[in-house]
KETORKE-133818 format. One record per residue (C-alpha): residue number from 1; residue in three letters; z, x negated, y. Coordinates in Angstrom, 1 decimal. Each point is the difference from the previous one (the first is absolute). Example, Ala and Ser with C-alpha at 12.3 -4.5 7.8 and 13.67 -1.06 7.14 Angstrom:
<recs>
   tiro   vonu        Z        X        Y
      1    Ala      7.8    -12.3     -4.5
      2    Ser     -0.7     -1.4      3.4
</recs>
This chain:
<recs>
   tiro   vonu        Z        X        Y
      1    Unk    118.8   -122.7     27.8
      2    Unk     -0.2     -3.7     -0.1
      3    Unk     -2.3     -1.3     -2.3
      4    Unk     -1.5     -3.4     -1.2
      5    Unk     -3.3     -0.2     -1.9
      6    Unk     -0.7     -3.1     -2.2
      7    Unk     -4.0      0.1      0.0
      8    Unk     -1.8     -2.2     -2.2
      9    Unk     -3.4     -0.6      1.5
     10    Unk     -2.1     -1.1     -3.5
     11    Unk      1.8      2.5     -2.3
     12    Unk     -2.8      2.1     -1.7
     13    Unk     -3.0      1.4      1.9
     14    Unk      1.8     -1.0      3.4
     15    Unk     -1.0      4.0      1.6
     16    Unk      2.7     -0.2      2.6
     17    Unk      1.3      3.0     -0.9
     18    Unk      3.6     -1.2      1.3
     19    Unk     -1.0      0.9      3.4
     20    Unk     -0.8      3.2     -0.6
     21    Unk      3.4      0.8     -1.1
     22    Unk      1.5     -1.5      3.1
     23    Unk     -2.0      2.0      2.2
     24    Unk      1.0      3.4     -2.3
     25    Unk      3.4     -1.4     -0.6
     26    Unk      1.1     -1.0      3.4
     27    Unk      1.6      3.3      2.0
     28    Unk      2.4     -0.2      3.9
     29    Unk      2.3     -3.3     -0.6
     30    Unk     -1.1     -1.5     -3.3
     31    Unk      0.0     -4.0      0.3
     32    Unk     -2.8     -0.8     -2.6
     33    Unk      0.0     -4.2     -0.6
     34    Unk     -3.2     -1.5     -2.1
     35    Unk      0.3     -3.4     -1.7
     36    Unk     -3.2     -1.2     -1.4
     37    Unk     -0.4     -2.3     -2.6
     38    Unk     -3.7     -1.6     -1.7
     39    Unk      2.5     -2.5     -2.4
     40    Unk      0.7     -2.6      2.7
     41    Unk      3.2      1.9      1.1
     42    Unk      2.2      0.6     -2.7
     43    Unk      1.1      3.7     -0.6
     44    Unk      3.8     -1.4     -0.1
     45    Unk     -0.2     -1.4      3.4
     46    Unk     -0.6      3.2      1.7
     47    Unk      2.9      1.5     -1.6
     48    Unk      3.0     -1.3      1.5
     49    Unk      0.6      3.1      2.2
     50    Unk     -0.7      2.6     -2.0
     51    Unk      2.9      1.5     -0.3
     52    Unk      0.0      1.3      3.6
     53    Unk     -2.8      2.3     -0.9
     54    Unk      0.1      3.5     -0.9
     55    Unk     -2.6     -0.5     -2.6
     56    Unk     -2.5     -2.9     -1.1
     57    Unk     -3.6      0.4     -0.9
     58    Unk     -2.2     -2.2     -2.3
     59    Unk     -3.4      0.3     -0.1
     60    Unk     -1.9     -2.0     -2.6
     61    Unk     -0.3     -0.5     -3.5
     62    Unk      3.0      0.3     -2.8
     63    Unk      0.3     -3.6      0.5
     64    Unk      1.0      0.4      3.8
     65    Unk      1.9      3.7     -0.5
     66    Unk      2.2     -2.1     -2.8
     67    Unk      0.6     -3.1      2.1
     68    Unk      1.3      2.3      2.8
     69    Unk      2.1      2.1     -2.4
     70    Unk      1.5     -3.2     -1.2
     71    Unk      0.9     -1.3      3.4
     72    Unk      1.5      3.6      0.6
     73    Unk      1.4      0.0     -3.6
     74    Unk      3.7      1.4      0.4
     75    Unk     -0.2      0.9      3.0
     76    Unk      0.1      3.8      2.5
     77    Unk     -2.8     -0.6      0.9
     78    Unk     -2.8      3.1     -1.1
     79    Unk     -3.8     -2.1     -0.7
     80    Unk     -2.8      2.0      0.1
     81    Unk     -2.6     -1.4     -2.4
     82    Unk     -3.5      0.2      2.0
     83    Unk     -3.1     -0.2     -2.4
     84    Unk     -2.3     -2.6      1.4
     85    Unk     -1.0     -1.6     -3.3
     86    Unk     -2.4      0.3     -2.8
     87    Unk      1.6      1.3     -2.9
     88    Unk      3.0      1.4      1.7
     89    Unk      2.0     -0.1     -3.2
     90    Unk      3.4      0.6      2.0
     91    Unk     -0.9      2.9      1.6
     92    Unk     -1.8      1.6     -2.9
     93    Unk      3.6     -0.1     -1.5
     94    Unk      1.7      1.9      2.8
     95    Unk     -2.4      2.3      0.6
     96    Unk     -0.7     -1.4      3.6
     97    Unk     -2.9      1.6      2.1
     98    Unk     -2.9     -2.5      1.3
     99    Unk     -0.4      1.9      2.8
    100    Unk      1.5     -1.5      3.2
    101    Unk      1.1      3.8      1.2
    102    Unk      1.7      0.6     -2.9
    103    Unk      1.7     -3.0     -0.3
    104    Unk      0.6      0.9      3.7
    105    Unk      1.8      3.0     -1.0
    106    Unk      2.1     -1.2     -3.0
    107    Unk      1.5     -3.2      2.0
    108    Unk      1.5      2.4      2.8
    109    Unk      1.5      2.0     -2.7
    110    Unk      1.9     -3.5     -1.2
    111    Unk      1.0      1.5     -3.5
    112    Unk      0.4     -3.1     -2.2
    113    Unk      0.3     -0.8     -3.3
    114    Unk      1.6     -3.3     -1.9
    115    Unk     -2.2     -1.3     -2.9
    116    Unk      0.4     -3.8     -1.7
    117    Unk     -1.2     -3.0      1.4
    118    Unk     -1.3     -3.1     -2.3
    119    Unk      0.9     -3.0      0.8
    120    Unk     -1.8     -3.4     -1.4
    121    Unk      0.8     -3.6      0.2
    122    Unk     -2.9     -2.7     -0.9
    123    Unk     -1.0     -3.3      0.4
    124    Unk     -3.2     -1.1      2.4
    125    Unk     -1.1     -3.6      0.6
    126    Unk      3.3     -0.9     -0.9
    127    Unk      2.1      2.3      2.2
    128    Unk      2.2      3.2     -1.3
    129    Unk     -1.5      3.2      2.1
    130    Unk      1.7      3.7     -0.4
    131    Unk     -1.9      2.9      0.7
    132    Unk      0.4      3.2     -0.3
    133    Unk     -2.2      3.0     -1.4
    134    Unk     -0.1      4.1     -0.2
    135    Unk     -2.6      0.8     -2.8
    136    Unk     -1.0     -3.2     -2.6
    137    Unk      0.2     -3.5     -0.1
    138    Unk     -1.1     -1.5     -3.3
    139    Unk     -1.7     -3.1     -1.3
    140    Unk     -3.1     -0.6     -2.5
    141    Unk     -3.1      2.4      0.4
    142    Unk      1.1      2.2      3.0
    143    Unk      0.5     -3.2      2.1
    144    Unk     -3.9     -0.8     -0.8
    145    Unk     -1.0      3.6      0.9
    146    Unk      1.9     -0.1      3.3
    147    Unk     -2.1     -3.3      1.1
    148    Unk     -3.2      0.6     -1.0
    149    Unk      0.6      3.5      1.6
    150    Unk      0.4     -1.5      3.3
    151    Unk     -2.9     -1.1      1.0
    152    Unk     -1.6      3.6     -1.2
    153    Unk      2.6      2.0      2.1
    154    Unk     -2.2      0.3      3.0
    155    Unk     -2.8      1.5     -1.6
    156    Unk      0.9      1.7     -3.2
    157    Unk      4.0      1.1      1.1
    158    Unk      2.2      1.1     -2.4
    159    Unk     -2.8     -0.3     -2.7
    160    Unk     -0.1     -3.8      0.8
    161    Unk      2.7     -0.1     -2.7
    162    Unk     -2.0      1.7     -2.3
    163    Unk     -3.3     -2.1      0.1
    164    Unk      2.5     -3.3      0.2
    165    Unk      1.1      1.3     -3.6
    166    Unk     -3.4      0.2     -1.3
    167    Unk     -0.7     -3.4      1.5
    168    Unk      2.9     -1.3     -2.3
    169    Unk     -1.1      1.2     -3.8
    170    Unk      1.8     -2.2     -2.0
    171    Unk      3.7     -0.9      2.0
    172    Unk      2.1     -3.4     -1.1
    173    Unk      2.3      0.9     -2.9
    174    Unk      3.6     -1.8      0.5
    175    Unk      3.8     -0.4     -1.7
    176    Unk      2.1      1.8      2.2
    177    Unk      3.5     -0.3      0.0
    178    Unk      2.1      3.1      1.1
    179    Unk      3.7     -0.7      0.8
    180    Unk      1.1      3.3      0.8
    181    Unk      3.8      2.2      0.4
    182    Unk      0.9     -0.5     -3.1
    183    Unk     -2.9     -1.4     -2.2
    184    Unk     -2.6     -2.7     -0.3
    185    Unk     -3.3      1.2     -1.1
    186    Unk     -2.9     -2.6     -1.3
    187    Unk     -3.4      1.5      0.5
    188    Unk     -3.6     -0.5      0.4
    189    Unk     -1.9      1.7      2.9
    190    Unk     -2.4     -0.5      2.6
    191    Unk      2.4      1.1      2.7
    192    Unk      3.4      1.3      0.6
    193    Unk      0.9      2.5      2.5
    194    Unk      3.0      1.2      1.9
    195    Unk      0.3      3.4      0.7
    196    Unk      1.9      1.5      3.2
    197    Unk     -2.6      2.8      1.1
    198    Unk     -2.4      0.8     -3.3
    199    Unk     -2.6      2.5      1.5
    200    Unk     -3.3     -2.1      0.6
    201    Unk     -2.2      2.5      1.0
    202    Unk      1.4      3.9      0.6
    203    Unk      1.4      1.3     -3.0
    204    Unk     -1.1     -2.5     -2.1
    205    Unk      3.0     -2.8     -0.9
    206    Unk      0.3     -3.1     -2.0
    207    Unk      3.4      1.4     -1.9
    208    Unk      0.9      3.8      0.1
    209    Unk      3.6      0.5      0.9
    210    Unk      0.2     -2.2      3.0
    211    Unk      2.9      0.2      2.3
    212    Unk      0.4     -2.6      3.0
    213    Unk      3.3      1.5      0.3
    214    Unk      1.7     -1.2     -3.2
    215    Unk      0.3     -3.7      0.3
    216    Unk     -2.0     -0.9     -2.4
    217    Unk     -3.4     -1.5      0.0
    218    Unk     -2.8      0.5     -3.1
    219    Unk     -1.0     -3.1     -0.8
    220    Unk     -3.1      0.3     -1.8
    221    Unk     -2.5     -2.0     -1.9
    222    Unk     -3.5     -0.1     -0.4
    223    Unk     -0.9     -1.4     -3.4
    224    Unk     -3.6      0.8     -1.0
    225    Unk     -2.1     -2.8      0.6
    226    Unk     -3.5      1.6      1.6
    227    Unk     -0.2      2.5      2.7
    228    Unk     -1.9      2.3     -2.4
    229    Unk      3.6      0.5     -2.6
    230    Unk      1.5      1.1      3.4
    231    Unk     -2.1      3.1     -0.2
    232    Unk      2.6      1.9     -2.0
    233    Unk      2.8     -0.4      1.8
    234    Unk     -1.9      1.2      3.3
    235    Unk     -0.5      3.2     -1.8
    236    Unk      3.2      0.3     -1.3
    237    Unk      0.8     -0.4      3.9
    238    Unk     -2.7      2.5      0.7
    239    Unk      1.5      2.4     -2.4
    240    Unk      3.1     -0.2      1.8
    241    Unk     -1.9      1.1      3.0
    242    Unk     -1.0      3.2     -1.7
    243    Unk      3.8      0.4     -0.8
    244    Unk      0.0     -0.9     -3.6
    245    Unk      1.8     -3.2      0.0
    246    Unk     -1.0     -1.6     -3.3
    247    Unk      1.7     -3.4     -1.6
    248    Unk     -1.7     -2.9      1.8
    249    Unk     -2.3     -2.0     -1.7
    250    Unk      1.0     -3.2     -2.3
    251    Unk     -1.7     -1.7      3.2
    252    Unk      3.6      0.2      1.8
    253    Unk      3.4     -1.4     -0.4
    254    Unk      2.4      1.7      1.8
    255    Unk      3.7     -1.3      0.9
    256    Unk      2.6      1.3      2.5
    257    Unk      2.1     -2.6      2.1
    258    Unk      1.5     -0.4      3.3
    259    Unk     -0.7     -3.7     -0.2
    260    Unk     -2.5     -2.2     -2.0
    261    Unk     -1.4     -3.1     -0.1
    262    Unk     -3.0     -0.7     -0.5
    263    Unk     -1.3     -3.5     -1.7
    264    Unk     -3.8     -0.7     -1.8
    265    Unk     -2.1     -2.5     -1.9
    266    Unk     -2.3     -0.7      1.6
    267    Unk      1.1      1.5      4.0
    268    Unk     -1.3      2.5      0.9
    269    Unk     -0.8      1.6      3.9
    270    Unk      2.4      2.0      1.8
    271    Unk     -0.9      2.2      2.2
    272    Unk      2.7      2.3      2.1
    273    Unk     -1.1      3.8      1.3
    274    Unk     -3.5     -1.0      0.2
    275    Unk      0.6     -3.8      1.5
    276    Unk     -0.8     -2.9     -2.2
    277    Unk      2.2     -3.1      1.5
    278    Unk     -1.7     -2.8     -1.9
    279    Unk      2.8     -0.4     -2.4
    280    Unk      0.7      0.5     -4.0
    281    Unk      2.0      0.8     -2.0
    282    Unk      3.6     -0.3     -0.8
    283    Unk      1.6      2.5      2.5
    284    Unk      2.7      2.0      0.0
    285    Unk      0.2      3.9      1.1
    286    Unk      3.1      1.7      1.2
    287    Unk      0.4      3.7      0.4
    288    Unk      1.7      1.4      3.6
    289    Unk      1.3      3.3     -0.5
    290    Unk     -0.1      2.1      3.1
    291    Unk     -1.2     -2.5      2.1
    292    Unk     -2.9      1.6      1.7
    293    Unk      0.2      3.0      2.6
    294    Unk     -3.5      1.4     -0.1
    295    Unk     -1.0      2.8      2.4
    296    Unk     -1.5      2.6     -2.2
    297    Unk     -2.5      3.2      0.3
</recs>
């Protein structure tokens, strides 16, 4: 097999682990090619041949799996999410191992399945970017989380998220404007998310019902003001956990769109899979159906 591996050198707890699944993937023939990245080189620049692989590998966080997959979007060509991050969000959704043996094992199998792609345009120091992204990108509250988490990533992990939370009692409240399919919804909240991938931790999702097949996108706000009125909805999602799937909490709005807008007074912070650009708000999101070809356990 021919195989390129996009490795992102700062994603999560930087262990390496890519090179142990070269030396357990590689077998009589194999032509295994590692581009490296620390931010300098951008992702999309060590792309232009990928086609001419047999499979490609990205090892990092979802922020570097869905810049891949959005390169790749539409394309033959099978992409192995490698989990290298610190929450791992994307691969909690597929059910992909951590392990580099058995992610060893799966990408020689090369069984592949198409899921939806999000697509976002927004404006940064005056210039329109488009980015793609796998799991959530959202603006408001979750943007904050995402960059006081990472700074805490190296020593706390996945539970930097957690303490950045705590950090963050009492979130900004803002107007949000949501232009949607077919409908224009006026609301108040501390964030707005959208939805591709829901589960943020296993078995325990945002929205019950989820499907990254369908086309659609939840687009869900946050509209309690303090971090403590979230506590409800958290156990409505922990419910769901224990397979009871209650109504959600008055703490979220949910809508269902391939496309929406998103405006607010006053902007708010984006952030996209767990990257926080140093834009606001507006943006707009855009559902792919189909567009990714994920190698799955």
């Amino acid at each position: 097999m021919k195989v390129l591996i996009i490795d992102n050198l700062v994603s999560g707890l930087k262990t390496r682990a890519v090179y142990d699944f070269c030396r357990i993937f590689a077998q009589d023939g194999d032509e295994l090619t590692i581009r490296s990245t620390d931010g300098t080189t951008m992702i999309e620049d060590m792309l232009d041949d990928a086609t001419g692989y047999d499979l490609v590998v990205a090892a990092g966080g979802d922020a570097t799996i869905s810049a891949v997959a959005y390169e790749l979007r539409n394309s033959a060509v099978p992409l192995l999410p490698f989990p290298a991050g610190s929450a791992n969000l994307l691969a909690t959704n597929l059910g992909t191992p951590e392990e580099p043996s058995a992610l060893a094992r799966i990408a020689r199998t090369l069984k592949t399945e198409k899921y939806d792609l999000g697509e976002l345009e927004f404006i940064c120091s005056k210039k329109l970017y488009t980015k793609g992204f796998a799991v959530i990108a959202g603006a408001g509250y979750d943007a904050t989380i995402v960059g006081r988490a990472e700074r805490l990533k190296e020593f706390f992990g996945p539970m930097a998220y957690f303490a950045a939370a705590i950090s963050e009692p009492n979130p900004k409240v803002a107007s949000f404007t949501l232009t949607l399919d077919n409908e224009v919804l006026s609301i108040e909240g501390i964030a707005v998310l959208i939805v591709n991938f829901a589960q943020i931790y296993p078995d325990l999702s945002i929205v019950h019902g989820n499907d990254a097949k369908d086309g659609l996108f939840e687009v869900v706000v946050i509209k309690k003001q303090h971090a403590v009125e979230l506590l409800p909805a958290l156990f409505s999602a922990v419910l769901d956990a224990m397979g009871n799937f209650p109504a959600r909490a008055d703490a979220l709005e949910v809508r269902f769109s391939s496309q929406v807008k998103v405006e607010s007074d006053p902007p708010m912070e984006i952030q996209i899979d767990g990257d926080v650009p140093s834009a606001t708000t507006p943006f707009h999101a855009k559902n792919l159906p189909g567009a990714a070809r994920f190698v799955v356990a």
